[in-house]
FIKOLZA-1660 file (N, C-alpha, C; in steps of 0.1 Angstrom, whole numbers, plus 5000, padded with zeros to 4 digits):
% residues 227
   i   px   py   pz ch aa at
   1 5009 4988 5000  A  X  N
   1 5000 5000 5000  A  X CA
   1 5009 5012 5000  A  X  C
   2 5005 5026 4992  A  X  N
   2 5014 5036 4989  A  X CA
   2 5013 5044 5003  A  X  C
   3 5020 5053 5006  A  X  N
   3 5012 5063 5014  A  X CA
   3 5004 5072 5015  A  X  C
   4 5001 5071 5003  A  X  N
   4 4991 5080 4996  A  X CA
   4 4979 5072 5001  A  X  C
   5 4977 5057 4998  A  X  N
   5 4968 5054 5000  A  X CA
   5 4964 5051 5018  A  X  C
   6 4976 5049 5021  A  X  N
   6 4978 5045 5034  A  X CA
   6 4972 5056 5044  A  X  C
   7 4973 5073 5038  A  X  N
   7 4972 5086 5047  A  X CA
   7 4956 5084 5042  A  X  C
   8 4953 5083 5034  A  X  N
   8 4938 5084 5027  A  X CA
   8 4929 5074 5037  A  X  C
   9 4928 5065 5037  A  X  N
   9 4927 5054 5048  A  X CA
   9 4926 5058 5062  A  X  C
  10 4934 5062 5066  A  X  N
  10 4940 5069 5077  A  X CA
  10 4931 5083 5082  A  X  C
  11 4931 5089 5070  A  X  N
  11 4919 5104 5068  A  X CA
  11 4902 5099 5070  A  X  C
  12 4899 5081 5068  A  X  N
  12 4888 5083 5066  A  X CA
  12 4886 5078 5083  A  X  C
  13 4894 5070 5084  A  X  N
  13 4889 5062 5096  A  X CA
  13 4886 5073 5109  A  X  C
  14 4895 5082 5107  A  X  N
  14 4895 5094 5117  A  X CA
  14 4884 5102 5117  A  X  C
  15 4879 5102 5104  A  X  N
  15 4860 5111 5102  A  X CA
  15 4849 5103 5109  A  X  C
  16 4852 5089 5107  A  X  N
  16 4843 5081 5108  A  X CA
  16 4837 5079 5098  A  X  C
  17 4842 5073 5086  A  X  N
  17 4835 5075 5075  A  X CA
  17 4837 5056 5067  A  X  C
  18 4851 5050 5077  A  X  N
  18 4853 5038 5071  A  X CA
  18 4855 5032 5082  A  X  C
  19 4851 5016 5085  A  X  N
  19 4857 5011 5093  A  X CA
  19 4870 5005 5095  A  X  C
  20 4875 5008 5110  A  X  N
  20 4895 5007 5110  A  X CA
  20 4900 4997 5103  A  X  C
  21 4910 4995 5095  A  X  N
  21 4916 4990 5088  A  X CA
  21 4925 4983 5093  A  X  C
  22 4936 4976 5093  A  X  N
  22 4944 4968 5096  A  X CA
  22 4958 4977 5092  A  X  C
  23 4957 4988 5101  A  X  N
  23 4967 4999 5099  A  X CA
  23 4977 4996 5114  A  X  C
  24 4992 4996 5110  A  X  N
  24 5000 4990 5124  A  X CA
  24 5001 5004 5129  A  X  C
  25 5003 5009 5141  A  X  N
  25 5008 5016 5151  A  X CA
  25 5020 5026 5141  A  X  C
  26 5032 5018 5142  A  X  N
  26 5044 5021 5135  A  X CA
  26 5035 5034 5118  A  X  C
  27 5028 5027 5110  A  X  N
  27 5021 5030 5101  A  X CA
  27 5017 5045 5100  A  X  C
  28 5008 5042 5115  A  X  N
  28 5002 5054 5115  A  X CA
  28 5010 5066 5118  A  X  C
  29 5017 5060 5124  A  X  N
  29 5030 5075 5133  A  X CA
  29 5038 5079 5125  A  X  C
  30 5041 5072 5111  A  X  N
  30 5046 5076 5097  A  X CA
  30 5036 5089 5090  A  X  C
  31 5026 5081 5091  A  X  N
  31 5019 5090 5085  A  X CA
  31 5013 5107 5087  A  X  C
  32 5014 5102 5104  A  X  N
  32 5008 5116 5112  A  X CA
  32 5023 5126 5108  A  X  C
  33 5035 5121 5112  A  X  N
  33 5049 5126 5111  A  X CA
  33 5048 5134 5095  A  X  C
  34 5044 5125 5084  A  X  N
  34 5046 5127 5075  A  X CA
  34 5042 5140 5067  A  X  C
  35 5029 5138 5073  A  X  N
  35 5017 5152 5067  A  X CA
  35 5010 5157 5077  A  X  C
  36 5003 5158 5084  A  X  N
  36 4994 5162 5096  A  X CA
  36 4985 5166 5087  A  X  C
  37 4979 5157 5074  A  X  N
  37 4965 5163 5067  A  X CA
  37 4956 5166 5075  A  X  C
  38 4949 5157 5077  A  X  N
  38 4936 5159 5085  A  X CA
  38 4935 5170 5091  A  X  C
  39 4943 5173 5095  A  X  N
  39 4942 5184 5106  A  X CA
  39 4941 5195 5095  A  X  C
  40 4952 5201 5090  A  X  N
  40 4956 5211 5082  A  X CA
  40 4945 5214 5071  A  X  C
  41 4944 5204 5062  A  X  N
  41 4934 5204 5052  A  X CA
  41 4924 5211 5055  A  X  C
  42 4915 5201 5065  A  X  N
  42 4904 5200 5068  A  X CA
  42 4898 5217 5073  A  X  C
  43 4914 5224 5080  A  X  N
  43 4906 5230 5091  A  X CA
  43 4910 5243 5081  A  X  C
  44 4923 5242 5074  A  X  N
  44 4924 5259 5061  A  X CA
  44 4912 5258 5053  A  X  C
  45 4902 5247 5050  A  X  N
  45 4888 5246 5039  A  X CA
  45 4877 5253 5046  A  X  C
  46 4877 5244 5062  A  X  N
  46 4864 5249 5070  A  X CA
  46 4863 5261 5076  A  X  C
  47 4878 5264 5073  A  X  N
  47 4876 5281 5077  A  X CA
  47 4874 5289 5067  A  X  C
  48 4871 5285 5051  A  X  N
  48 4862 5294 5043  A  X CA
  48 4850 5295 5044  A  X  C
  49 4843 5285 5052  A  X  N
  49 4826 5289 5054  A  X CA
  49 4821 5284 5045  A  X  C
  50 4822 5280 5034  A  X  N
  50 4816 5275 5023  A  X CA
  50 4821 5279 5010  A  X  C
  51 4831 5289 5016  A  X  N
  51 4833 5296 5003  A  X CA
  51 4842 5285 4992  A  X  C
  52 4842 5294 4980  A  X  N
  52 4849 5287 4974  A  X CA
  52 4868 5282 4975  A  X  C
  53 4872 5276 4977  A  X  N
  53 4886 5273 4976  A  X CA
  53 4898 5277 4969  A  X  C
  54 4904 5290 4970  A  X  N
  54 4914 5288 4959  A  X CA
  54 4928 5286 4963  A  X  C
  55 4937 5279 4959  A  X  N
  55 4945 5274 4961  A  X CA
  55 4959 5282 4953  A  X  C
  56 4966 5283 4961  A  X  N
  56 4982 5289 4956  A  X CA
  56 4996 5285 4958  A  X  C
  57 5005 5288 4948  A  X  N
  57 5017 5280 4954  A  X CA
  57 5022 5290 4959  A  X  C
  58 5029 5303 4952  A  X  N
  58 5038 5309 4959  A  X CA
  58 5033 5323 4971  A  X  C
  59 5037 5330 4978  A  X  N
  59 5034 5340 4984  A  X CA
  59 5031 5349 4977  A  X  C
  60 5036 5351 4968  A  X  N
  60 5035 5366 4958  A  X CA
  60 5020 5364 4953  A  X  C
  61 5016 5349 4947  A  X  N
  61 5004 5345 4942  A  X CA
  61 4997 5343 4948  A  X  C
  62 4996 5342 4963  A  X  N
  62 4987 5341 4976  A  X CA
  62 4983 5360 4978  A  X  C
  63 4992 5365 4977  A  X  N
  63 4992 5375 4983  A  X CA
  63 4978 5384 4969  A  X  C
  64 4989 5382 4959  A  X  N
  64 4974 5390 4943  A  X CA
  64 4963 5383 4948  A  X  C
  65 4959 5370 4952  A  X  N
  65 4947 5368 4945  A  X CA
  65 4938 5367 4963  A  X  C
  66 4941 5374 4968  A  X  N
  66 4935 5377 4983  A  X CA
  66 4928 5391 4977  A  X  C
  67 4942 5396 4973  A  X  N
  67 4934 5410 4968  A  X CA
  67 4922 5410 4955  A  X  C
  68 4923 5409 4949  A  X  N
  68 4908 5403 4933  A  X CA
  68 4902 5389 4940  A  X  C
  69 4905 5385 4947  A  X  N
  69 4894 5374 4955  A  X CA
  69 4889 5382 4965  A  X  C
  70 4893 5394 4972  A  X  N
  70 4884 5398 4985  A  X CA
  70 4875 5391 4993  A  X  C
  71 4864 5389 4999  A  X  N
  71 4857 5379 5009  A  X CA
  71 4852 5373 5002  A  X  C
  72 4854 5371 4987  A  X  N
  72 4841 5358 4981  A  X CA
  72 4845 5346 4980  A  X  C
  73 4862 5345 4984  A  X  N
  73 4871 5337 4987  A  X CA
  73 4875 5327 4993  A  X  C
  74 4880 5316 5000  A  X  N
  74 4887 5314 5010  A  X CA
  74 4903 5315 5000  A  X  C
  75 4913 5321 5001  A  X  N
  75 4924 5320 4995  A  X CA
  75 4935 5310 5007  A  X  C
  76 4940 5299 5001  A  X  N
  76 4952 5292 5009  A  X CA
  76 4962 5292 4997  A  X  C
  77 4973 5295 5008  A  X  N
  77 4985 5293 5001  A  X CA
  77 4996 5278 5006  A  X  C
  78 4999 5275 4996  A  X  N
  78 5006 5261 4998  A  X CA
  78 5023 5264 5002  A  X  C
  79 5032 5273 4998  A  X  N
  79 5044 5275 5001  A  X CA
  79 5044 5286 5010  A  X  C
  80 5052 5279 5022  A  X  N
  80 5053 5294 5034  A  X CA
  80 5065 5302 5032  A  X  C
  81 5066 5314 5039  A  X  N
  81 5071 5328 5031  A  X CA
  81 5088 5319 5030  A  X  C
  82 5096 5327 5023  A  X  N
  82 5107 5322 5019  A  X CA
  82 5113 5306 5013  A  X  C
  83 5104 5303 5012  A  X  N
  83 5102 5289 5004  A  X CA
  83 5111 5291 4990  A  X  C
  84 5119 5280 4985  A  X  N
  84 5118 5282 4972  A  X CA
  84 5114 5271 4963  A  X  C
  85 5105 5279 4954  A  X  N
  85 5094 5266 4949  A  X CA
  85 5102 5258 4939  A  X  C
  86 5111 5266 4930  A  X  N
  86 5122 5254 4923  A  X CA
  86 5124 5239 4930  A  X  C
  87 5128 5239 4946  A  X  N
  87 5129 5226 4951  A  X CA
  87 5119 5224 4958  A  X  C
  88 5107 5225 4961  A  X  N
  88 5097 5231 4969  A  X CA
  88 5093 5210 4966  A  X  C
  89 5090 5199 4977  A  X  N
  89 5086 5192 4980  A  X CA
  89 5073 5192 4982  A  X  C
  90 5063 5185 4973  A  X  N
  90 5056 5185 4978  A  X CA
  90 5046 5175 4989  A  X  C
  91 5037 5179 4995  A  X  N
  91 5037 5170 5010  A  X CA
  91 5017 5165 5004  A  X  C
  92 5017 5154 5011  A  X  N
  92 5003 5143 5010  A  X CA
  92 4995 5155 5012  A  X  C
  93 4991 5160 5022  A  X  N
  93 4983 5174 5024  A  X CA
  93 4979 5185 5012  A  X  C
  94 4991 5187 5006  A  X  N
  94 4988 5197 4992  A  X CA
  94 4979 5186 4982  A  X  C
  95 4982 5174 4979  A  X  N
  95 4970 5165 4971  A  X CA
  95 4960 5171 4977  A  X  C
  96 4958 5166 4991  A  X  N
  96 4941 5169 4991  A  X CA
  96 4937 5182 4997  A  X  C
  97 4943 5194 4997  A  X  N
  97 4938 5203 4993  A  X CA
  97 4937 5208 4976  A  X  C
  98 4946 5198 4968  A  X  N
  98 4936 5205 4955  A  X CA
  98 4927 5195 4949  A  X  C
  99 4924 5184 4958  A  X  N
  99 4914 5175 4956  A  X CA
  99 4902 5187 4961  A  X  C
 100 4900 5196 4972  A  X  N
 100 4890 5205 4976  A  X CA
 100 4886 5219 4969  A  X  C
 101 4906 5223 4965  A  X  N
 101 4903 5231 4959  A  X CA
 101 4889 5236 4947  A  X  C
 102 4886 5250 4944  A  X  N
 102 4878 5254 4932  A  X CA
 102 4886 5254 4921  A  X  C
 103 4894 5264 4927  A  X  N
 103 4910 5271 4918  A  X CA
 103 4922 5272 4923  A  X  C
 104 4927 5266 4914  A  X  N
 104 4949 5264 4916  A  X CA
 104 4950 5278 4908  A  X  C
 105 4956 5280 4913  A  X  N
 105 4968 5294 4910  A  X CA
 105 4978 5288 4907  A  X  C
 106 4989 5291 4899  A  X  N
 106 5006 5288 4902  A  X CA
 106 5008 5291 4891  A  X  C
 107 5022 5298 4891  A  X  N
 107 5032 5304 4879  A  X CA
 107 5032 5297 4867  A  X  C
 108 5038 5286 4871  A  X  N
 108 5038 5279 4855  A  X CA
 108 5056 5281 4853  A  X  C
 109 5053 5274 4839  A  X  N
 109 5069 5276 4834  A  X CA
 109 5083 5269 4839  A  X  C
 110 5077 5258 4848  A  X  N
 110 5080 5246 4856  A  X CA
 110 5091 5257 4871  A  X  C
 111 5080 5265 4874  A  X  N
 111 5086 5273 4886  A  X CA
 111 5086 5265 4896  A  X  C
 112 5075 5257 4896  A  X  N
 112 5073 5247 4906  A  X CA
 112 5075 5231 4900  A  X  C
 113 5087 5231 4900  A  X  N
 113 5092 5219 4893  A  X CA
 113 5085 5205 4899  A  X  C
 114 5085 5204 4905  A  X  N
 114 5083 5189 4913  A  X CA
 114 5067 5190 4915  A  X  C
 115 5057 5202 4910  A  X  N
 115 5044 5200 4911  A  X CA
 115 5038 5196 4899  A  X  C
 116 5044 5199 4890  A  X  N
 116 5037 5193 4876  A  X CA
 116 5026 5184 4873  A  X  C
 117 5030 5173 4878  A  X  N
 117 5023 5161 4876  A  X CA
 117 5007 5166 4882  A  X  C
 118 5015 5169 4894  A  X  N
 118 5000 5173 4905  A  X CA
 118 4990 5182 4895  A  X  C
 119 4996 5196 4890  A  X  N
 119 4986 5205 4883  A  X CA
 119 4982 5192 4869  A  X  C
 120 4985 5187 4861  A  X  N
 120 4980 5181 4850  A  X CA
 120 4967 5173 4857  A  X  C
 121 4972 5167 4866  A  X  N
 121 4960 5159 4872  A  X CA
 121 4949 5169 4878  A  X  C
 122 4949 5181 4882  A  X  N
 122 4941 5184 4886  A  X CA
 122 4930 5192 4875  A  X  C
 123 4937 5195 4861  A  X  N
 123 4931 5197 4848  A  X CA
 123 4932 5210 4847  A  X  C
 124 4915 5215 4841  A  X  N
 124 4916 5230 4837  A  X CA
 124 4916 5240 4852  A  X  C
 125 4910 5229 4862  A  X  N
 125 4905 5237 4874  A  X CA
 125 4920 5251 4878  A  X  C
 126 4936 5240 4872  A  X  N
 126 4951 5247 4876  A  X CA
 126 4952 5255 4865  A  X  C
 127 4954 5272 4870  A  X  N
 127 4957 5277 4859  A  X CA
 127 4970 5285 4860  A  X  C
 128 4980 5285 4849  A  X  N
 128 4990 5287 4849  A  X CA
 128 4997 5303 4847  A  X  C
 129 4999 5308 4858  A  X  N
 129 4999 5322 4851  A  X CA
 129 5007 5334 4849  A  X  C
 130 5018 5328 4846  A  X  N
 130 5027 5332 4836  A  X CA
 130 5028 5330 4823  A  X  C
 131 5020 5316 4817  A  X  N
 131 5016 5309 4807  A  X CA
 131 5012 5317 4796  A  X  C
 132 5014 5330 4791  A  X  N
 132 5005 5336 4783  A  X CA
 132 5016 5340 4771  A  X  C
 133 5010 5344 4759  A  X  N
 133 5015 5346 4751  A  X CA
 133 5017 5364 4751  A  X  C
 134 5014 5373 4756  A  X  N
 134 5019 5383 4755  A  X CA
 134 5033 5387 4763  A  X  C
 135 5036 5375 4770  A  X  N
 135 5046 5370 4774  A  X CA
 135 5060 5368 4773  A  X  C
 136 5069 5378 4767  A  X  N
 136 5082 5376 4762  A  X CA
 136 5092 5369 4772  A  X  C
 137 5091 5357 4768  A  X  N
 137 5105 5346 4779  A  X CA
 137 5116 5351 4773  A  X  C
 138 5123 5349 4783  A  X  N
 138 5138 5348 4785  A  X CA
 138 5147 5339 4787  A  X  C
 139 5158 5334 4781  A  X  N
 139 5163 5316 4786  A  X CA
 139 5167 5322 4801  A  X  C
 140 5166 5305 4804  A  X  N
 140 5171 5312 4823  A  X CA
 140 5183 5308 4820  A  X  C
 141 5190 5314 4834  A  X  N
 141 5206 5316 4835  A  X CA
 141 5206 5305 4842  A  X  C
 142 5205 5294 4850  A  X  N
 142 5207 5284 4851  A  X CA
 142 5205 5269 4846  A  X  C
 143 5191 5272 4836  A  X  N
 143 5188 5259 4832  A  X CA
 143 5189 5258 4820  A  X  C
 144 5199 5256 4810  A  X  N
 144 5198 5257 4796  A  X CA
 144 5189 5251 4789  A  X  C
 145 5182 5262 4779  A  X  N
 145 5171 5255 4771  A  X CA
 145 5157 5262 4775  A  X  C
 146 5160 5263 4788  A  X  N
 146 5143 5265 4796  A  X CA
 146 5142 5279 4796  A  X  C
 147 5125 5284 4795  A  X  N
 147 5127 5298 4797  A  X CA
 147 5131 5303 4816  A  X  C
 148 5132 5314 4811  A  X  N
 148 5130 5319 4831  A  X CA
 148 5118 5323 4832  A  X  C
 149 5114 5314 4847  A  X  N
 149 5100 5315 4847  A  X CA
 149 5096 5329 4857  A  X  C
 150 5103 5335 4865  A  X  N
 150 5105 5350 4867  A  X CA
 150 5097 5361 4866  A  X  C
 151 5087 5358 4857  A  X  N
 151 5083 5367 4848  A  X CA
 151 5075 5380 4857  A  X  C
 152 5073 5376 4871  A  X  N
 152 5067 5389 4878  A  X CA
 152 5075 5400 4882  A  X  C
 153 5091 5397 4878  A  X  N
 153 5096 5409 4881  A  X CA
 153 5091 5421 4875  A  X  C
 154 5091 5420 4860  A  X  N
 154 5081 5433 4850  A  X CA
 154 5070 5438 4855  A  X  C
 155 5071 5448 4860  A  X  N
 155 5056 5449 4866  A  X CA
 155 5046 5448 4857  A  X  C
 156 5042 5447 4842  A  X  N
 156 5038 5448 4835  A  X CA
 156 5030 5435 4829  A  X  C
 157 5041 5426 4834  A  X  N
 157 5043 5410 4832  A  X CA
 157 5032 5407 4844  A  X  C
 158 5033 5411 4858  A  X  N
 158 5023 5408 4869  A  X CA
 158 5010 5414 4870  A  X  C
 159 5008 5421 4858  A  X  N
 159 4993 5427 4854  A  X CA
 159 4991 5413 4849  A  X  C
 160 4995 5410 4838  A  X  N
 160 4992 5397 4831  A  X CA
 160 4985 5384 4839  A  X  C
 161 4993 5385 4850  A  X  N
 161 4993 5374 4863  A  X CA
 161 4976 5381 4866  A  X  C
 162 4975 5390 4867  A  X  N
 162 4969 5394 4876  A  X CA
 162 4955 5393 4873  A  X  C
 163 4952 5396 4851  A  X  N
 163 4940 5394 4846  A  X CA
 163 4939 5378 4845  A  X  C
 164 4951 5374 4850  A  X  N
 164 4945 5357 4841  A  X CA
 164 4936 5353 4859  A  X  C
 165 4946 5359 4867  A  X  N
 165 4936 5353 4880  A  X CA
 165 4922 5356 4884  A  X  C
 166 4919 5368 4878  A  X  N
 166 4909 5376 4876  A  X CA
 166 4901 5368 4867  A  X  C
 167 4901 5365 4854  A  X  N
 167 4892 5361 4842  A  X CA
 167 4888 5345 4848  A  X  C
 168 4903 5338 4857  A  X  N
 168 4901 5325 4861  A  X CA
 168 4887 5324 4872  A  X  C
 169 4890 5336 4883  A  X  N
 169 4879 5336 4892  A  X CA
 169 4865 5339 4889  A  X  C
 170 4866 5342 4882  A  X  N
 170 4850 5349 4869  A  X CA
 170 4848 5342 4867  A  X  C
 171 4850 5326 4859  A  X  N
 171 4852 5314 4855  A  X CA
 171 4844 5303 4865  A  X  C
 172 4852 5308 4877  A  X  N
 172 4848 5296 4887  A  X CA
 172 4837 5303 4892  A  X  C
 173 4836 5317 4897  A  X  N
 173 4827 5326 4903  A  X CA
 173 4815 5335 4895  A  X  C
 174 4810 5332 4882  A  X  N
 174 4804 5348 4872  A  X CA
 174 4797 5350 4885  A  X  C
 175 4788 5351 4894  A  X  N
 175 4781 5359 4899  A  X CA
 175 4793 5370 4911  A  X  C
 176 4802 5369 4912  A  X  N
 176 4815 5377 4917  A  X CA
 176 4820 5384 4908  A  X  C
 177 4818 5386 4891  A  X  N
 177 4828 5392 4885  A  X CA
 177 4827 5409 4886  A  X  C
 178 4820 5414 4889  A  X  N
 178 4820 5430 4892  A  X CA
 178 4828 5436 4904  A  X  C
 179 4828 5427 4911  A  X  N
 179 4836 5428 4923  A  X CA
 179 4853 5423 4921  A  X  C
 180 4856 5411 4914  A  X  N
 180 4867 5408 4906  A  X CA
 180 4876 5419 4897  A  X  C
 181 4864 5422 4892  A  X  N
 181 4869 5433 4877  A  X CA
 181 4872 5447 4890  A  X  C
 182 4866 5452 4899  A  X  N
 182 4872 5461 4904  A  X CA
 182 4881 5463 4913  A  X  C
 183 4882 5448 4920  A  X  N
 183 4892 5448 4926  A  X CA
 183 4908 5446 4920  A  X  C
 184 4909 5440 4908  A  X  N
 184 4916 5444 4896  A  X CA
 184 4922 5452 4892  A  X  C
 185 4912 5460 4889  A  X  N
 185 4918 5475 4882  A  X CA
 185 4922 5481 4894  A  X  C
 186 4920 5479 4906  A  X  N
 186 4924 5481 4923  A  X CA
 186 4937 5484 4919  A  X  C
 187 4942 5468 4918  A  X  N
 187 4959 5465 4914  A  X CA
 187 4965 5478 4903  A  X  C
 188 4958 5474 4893  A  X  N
 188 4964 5481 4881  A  X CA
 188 4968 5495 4881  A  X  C
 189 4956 5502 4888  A  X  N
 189 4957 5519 4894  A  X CA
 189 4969 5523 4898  A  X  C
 190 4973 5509 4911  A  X  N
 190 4981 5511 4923  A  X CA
 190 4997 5512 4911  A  X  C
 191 4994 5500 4899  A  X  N
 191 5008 5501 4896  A  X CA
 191 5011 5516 4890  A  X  C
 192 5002 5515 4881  A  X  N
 192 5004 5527 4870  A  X CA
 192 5007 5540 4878  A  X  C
 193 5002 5546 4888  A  X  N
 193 4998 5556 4895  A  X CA
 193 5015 5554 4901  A  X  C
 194 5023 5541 4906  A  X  N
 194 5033 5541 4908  A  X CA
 194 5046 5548 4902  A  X  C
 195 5045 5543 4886  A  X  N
 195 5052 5543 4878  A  X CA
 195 5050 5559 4875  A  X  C
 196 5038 5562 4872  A  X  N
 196 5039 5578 4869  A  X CA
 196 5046 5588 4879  A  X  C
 197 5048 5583 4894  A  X  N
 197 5053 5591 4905  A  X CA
 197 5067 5585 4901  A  X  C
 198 5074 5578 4895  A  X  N
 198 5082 5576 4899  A  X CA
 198 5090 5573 4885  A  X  C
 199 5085 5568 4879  A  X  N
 199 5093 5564 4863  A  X CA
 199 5098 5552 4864  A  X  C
 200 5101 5548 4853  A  X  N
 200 5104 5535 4851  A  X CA
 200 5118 5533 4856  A  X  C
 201 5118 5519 4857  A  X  N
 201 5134 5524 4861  A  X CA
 201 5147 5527 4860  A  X  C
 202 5144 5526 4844  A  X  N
 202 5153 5532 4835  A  X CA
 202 5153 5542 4834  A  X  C
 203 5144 5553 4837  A  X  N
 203 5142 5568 4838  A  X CA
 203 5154 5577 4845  A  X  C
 204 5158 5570 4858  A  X  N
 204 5167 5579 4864  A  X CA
 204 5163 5584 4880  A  X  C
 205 5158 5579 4883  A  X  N
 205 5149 5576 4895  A  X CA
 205 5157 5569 4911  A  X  C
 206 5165 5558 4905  A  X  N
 206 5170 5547 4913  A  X CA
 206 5186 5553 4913  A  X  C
 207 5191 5560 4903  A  X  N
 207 5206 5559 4905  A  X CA
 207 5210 5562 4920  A  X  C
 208 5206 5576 4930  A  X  N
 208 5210 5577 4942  A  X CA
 208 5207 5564 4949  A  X  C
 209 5196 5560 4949  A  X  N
 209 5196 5547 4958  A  X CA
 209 5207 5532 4954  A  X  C
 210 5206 5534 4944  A  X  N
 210 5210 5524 4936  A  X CA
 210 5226 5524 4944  A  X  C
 211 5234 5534 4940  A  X  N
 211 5250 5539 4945  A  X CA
 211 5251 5538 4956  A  X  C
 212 5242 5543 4970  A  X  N
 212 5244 5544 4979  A  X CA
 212 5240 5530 4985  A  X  C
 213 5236 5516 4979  A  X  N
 213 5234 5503 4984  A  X CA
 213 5249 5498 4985  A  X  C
 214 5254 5487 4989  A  X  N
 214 5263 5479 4990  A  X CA
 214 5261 5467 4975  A  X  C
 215 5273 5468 4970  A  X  N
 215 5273 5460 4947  A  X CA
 215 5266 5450 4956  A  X  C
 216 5272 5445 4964  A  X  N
 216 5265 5428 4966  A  X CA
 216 5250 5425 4964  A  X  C
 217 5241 5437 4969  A  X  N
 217 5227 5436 4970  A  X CA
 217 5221 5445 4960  A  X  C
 218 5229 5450 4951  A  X  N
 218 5221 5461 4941  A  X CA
 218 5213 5450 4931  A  X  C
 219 5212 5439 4930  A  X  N
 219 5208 5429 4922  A  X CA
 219 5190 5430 4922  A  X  C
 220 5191 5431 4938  A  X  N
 220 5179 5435 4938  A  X CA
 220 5168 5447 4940  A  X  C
 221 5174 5454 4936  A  X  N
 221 5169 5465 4928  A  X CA
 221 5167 5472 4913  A  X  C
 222 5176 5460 4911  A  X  N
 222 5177 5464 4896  A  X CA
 222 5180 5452 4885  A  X  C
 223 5168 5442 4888  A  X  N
 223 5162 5430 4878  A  X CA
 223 5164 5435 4866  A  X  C
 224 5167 5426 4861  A  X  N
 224 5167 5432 4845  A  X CA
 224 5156 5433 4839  A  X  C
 225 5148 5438 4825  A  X  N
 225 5137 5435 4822  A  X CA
 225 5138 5431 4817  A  X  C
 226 5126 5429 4812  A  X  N
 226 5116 5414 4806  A  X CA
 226 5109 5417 4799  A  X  C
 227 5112 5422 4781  A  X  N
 227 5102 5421 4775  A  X CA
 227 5101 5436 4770  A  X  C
% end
């Protein structure tokens, strides 16, 4: 028996939904150690109230779609802060929350390498959203061949993110989409309104700060662009 099937088993007997199985001691204590589903799943779902489920990998993507989800939501995020999802393991618990899930969120562009299999299996419900074609990739600097999947450093590139999460939640939600579409253009204001205070950042804007950082950390301030 896998442990997949073995935690599933394990998940039902504890509802009261199956009678106990011929599960050893040793078994179970694998499995509690392993994942602590039951607990976690169960109780990040039932604290949407009914709402619908959407599911996310990274923080950045937890964080947008709280915002264009507002309370019609339950939004969970699957990677905790400073995670990196390139090696990002995933655990028996993330199955079945997107066995509950409405909507998967996640990058795409094998950001979350080791999830793959998971989003194919979960179908159209996972939507990929860096995946777009107005989308100019870039080969990455570490993986020859592959693009860099990155693509939210452009702030322009994370509008993109931002309507596909938007048009996805419409999808799952049309009687939410007015509230979607404004919370949206919420984001969009916030960027634009940015950029005009401040210019792009090729403008000329960042050189004092830029100089007065320490070389080692200027990297991040000044991403290259994308597109």
């Amino acid at each position: 028996m896998s442990l997949m099937e073995l935690l599933l088993r394990f998940c039902a007997v504890v509802r009261g939904r199956a009678a106990s199985p011929a599960i050893s001691v040793p078994a179970l204590a694998a499995v509690l150690m392993v994942s602590g589903c039951e607990s976690k799943s169960d109780s990040a779902v039932g604290a949407g109230n009914g709402k619908p489920v959407v599911l996310c990998t990274t923080t950045m993507i937890e964080d947008m779609a709280r915002e264009v989800g507002g309370d019609r939501v339950r939004v969970i995020g699957i990677m905790p802060p400073g995670t990196d999802p390139h090696i990002y393991e995933p655990r028996p618990d993330d199955s079945l929350l997107m066995e509950k899930a409405s909507l998967i969120l996640y990058n795409g562009l094998h950001l979350e390498g080791r999830m793959v299999a998971m989003f194919e299996r979960a179908g159209t419900k996972a939507v990929p959203l860096a995946e777009d074609p107005r989308i100019k990739l870039r080969d990455s600097e570490t993986n020859q061949g592959a693009p860099d999947p990155h693509c939210w450093w452009n702030a322009r590139y994370f509008m993109i993110y931002t309507e596909r999460a938007r048009d996805a939640l419409i999808k799952m939600d049309p009687a939410g989409e007015p509230g979607y579409r404004e919370r949206a253009n919420g984001i969009w204001m916030h960027s634009t309104n940015s950029t005009a205070r401040f210019g792009p950042p090729s403008s000329g804007f960042l050189p004092s700060g830029v100089t007065s950082s320490p070389a080692t950390m200027r990297f991040t301030i000044t991403a290259p662009p994308m597109g």
